[in-house]
N, C-alpha and C positions, 0 to 999 in steps of 0.2 A: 470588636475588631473585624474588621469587615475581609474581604477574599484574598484582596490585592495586600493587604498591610500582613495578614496571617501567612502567606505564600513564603513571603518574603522572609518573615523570620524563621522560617522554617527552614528554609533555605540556607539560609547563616545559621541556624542550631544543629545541625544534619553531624556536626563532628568530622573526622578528619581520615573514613574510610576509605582506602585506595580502590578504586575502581578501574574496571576496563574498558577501553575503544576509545577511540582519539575525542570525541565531543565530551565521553562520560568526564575525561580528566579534567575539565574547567565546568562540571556542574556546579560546587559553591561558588563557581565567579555571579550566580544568578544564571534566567533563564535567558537566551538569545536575546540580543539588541538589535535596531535598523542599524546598517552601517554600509556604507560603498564594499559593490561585491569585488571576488576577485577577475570578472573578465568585462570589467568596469557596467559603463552605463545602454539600457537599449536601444536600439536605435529604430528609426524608422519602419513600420513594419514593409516586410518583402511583398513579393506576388502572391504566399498565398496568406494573407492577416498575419505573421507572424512577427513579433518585433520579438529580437536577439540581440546579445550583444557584438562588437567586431568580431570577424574571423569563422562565426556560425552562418550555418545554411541550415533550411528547410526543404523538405519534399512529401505529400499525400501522398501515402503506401497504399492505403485503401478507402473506399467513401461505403456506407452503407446500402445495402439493397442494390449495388453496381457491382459488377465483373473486377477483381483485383486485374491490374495487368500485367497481363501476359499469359494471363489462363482463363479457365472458363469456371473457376468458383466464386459464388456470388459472397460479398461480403457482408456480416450480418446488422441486425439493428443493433443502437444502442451497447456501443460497444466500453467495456470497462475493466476489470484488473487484467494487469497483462505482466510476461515475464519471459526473456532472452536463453533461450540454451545455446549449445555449440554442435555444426552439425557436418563435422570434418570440417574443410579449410572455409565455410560460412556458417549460419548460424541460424535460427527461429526464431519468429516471434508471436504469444499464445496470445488472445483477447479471450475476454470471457464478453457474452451477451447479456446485457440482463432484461427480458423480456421476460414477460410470464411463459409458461408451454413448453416453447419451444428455446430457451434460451441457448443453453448448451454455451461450445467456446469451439475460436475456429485457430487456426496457426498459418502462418505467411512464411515460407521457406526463401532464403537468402545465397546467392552465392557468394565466394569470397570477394568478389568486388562491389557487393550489394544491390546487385542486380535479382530482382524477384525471378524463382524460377519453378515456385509452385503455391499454392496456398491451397485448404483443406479443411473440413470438418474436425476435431475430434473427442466430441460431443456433444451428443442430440439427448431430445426432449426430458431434460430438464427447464425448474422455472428462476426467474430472478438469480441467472447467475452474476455474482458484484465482485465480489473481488477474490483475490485467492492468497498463493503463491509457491513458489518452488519447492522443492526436495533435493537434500541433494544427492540422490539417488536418479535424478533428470524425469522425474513426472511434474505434473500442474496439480495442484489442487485448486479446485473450481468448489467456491462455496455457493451456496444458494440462500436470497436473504428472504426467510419466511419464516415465521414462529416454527416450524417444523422443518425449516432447511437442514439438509446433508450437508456434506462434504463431496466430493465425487474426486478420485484419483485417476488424474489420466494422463496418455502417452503423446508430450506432443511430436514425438513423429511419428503417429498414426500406423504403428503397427497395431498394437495393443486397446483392447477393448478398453472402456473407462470401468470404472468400478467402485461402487458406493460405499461408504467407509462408517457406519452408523456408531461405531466405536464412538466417535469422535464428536458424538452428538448430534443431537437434534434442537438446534434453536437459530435465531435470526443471524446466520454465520455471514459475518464480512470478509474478513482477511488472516491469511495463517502464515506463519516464518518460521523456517525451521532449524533451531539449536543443536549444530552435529556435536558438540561438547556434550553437553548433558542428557542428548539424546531425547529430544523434548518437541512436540510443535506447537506454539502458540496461536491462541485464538482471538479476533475480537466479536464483539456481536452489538450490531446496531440495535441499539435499543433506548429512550431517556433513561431507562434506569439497568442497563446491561455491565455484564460481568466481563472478566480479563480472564482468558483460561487456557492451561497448558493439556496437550497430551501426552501421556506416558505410553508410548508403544509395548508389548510385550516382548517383540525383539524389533531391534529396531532396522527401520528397511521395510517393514510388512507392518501397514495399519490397519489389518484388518481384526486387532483385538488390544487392547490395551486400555490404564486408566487416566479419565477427563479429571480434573481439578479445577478448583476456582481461585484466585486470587484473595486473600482474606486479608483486611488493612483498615487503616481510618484513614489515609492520605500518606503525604511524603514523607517519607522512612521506609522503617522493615518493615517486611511483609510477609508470610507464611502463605503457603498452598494447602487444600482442602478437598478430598476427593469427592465428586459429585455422585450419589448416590444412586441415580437412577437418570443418565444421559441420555438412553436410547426409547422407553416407550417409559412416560409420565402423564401424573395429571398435575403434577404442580413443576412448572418449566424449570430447566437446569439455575436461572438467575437466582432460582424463590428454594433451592433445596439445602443451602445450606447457613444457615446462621452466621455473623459477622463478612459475609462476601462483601467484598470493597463494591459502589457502585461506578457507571461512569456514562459520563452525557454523552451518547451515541457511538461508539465504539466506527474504526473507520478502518484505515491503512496499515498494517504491521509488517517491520521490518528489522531484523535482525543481523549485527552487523561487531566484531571484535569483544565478544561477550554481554553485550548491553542489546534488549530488543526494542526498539522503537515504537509507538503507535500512537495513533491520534485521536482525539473524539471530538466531533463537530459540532456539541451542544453546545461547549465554553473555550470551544477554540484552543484547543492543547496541542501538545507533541510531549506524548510521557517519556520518560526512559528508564526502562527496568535492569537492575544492575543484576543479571542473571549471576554471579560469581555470589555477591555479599546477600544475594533477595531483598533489595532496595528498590524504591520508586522514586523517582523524582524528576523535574519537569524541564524539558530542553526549553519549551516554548510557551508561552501563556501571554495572548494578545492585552491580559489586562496586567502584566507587567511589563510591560512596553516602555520605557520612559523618555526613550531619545525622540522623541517624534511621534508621528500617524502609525499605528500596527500596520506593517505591507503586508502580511500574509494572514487571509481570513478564509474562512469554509476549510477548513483543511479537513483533507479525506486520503487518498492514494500518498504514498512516501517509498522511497529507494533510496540507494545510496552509492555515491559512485568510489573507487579506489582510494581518492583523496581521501575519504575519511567524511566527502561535503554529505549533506542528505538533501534529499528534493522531494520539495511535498506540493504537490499537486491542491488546485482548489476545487469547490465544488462550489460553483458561481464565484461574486463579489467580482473580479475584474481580471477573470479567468488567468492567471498567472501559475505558473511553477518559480512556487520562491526555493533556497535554499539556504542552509542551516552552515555554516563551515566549522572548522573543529576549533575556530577560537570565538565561538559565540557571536557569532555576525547571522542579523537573517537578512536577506537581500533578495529580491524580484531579479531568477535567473531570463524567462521571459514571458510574453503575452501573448493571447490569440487576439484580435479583434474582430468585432462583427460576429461573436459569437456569445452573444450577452446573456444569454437563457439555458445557456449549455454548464458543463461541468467538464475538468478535466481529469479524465482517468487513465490509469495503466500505465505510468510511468516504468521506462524498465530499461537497462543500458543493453547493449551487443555484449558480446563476452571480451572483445578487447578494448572497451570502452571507451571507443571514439563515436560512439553512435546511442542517442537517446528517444527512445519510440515511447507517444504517447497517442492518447485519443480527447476528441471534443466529442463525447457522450454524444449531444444532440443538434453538435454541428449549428451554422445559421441559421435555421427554421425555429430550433429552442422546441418542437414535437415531442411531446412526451415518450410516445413510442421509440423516440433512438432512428427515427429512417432517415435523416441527412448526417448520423455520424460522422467522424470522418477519424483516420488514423494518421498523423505525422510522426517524420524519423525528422531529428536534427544531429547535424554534424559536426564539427567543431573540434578543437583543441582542449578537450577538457581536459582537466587535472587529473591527473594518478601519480 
C-alpha cells in the first residue's frame, strides 16, 4: 500500500470523534482539494510584482539593509517569521532575521491609519533566527534554527530586555504557538527526521522553567506526549531521547487556532492538524492527495490564520504564492510575488483588526543567500472575519 492509498484510508478509519476549530470539523471529508477561492481569481500583478485578487492592495513596508520610512532604522537581512500585536489605537509588526551572528528580530511600529511611525531593534546577536511566534501574554518568541538553537523571549515594544528560555530546549527550533487552554507551547524543529513538541510551563506567563515533551505516534490517530529527559545540555539531541517519538520531514510553520494547532513540514509537503482536545493528528493537507488537478500549494513553511477560520500558508520557493486552506476544505492561490523566483515567503501575520496582511520575500529579486534584497509587504483588502 503505498502513501497516497494508506493516507486515505486512514482518513476514512479515523471514527467519528468531535473535534474543534472550523477546518478540524470536515477532517474525515479528506485533506484539502483545488478549488476556486473565496475572493475569486488573481489578477495582474501591480507595481510592486504582486498579483492579488479584486479589491486587494500592496505596499513595501520595508527592503533589507535600507532605512524603513520615516525613520532612521535600517532594516535587517533576510527577513522571516513575523507576528502583529496591538499598540493602543495601531499596532506592530515583529520580523525575525535569520542570519548567522547577528540575526536577532527587528519590529515596525504603526499608527492607526497605518502610517509607519517607528521601527527598531528588539533583538541582537543571536544566529539563524527562522520563525517563532506569539504569547499571549504580547512577547515574540524568536527561535534559532541550529542543532543547539534557544528560544529567545522578547518585547516587541522594546522596552524590555529579550531573554533566553533554555527550558524550552535546545535543538533546530522553527516555529512555536501558543495553547492559552491547556496552557502549552508548541514546537517544530527542522530537521529530515525532527520531532513535534510541547512545552509545559511551570506557571504559566513565565518560561523560564517548565517541562519539554515529544510527540509519541506512528501517524494519523491518537497520539500521546513524552517528557524529554534532558532538553537543555545533551549528548544525544532532544529528537533521539525518547523511544517511540513520531518523526516528521522538516518541521516548518505552527499555528494554533479554535483548539486544533496547525503545522507544516516541507519534506512531503503537509499541513498537519493536531486535535489538542481529543490528542489526535491528522492531515489538513498533503500535496500527494490532491485529486482535482495540479497540487497549487508546494514548499510550504510559514502558516497563520485569519478570523474566518481560512489559514494561509506561505511557500518557501515553487511559484512563491500564499495559498489558503478555507474551513470547507478548498486550497486555493490567495496570491503571488513575481520576479522573485529564488526567494521564499516568510512571516505571514494579520494586524489585530484583520484588514491587514504583512509578509516577507526572504531574499527579495537577487535570490542572495544572505537575505540583503529582502523585502517586507502589507496587503489590504477585505478579508474575511
Amino acid at each position: 500500500m503505498n502513501r497516497r492509498t494508506f493516507l486515505r484510508a486512514t482518513a476514512v478509519a479515523g471514527g467519528t470523534t468531535a473535534f474543534a476549530g472550523a477546518l478540524w470539523q470536515q477532517a474525515f471529508a479528506g485533506p484539502a482539494q483545488p478549488g476556486p477561492g473565496p475572493y475569486g481569481p488573481l489578477l495582474a500583478a501591480d507595481g510592486n510584482g504582486v498579483q492579488l485578487p479584486a479589491g486587494f492592495t500592496s505596499r513595501i513596508v520595508a527592503r533589507s539593509l535600507q532605512r524603513v520610512e520615516g525613520t532612521r532604522h535600517t532594516w535587517h537581512a533576510a527577513p522571516d517569521g513575523g507576528a502583529c500585536y496591538r499598540d493602543g489605537d495601531g499596532w506592530i509588526y515583529v520580523s525575525n532575521s535569520e542570519v548567522p551572528l547577528v540575526g536577532g528580530a527587528s519590529a515596525v511600529r504603526f499608527d492607526a491609519t497605518g502610517k509607519i511611525i517607528s521601527a527598531y531593534r528588539i533583538l541582537n546577536g543571536t544566529t539563524l533566527n527562522c520563525a517563532g511566534g506569539a504569547t499571549p501574554w504580547n512577547t515574540w518568541l524568536s527561535c534559532e534554527e541550529h542543532d543547539y538553537g534557544l528560544v529567545y523571549e522578547t518585547d516587541p515594544y522594546g522596552q524590555k530586555s529579550a531573554k533566553s528560555r533554555p527550558a524550552m530546549g535546545r535543538f533546530k527550533h522553527e516555529a512555536a504557538a501558543s495553547d492559552p487552554v491547556r496552557k502549552v507551547v508548541y514546537l517544530t524543529e527542522d530537521q529530515g527526521n525532527g520531532c513535534f513538541y510541547r512545552f509545559r510551563p511551570t506557571t504559566w506567563g513565565d518560561l523560564s522553567s517548565g517541562t519539554l515533551e515529544v510527540l509519541i505516534g506512528t501517524g494519523v490517530g491518537a497520539v500521546s506526549w513524552a517528557r524529554v529527559p534532558n532538553p537543555e545540555i545533551w549528548l544525544t539531541p532532544t529528537r533521539d531521547q525518547v523511544a517511540g517519538a513520531m518523526r516528521f520531514d522538516g518541521g516548518e510553520g505552527c499555528h494554533y487556532a479554535g483548539g486544533v494547532c496547525y503545522f507544516t513540514t516541507k519534506g512531503d509537503n503537509r499541513v498537519w492538524a493536531y486535535d489538542a482536545v481529543n490528542e489526535r493528528l491528522d492531515l489538513a493537507y498533503d500535496d500527494d492527495l490532491v485529486t482535482g488537478g495540479a497540487a497549487p500549494l508546494r514548499g510550504v513553511d510559514n502558516i497563520t490564520s485569519a478570523a474566518s477560520g481560512d489559514l494561509y500558508i506561505a511557500e518557501d520557493g515553487d511559484n512563491m504564492e500564499i495559498n489558503l486552506i478555507t474551513p470547507d476544505d478548498v486550497v486555493t492561490p490567495f496570491l503571488r510575488i513575481l520576479g522573485h523566483d529564488k526567494s521564499e515567503i516568510t512571516g505571514p501575520a494579520f494586524s489585530p483588526d484583520g484588514t491587514r496582511l504583512y509578509f516577507s520575500s526572504q531574499r527579495g529579486k537577487s535570490g542572495f543567500a544572505a537575505g540583503t534584497d529582502g523585502y517586507t509587504f502589507e496587503v489590504t483588502g477585505p478579508f474575511r472575519r
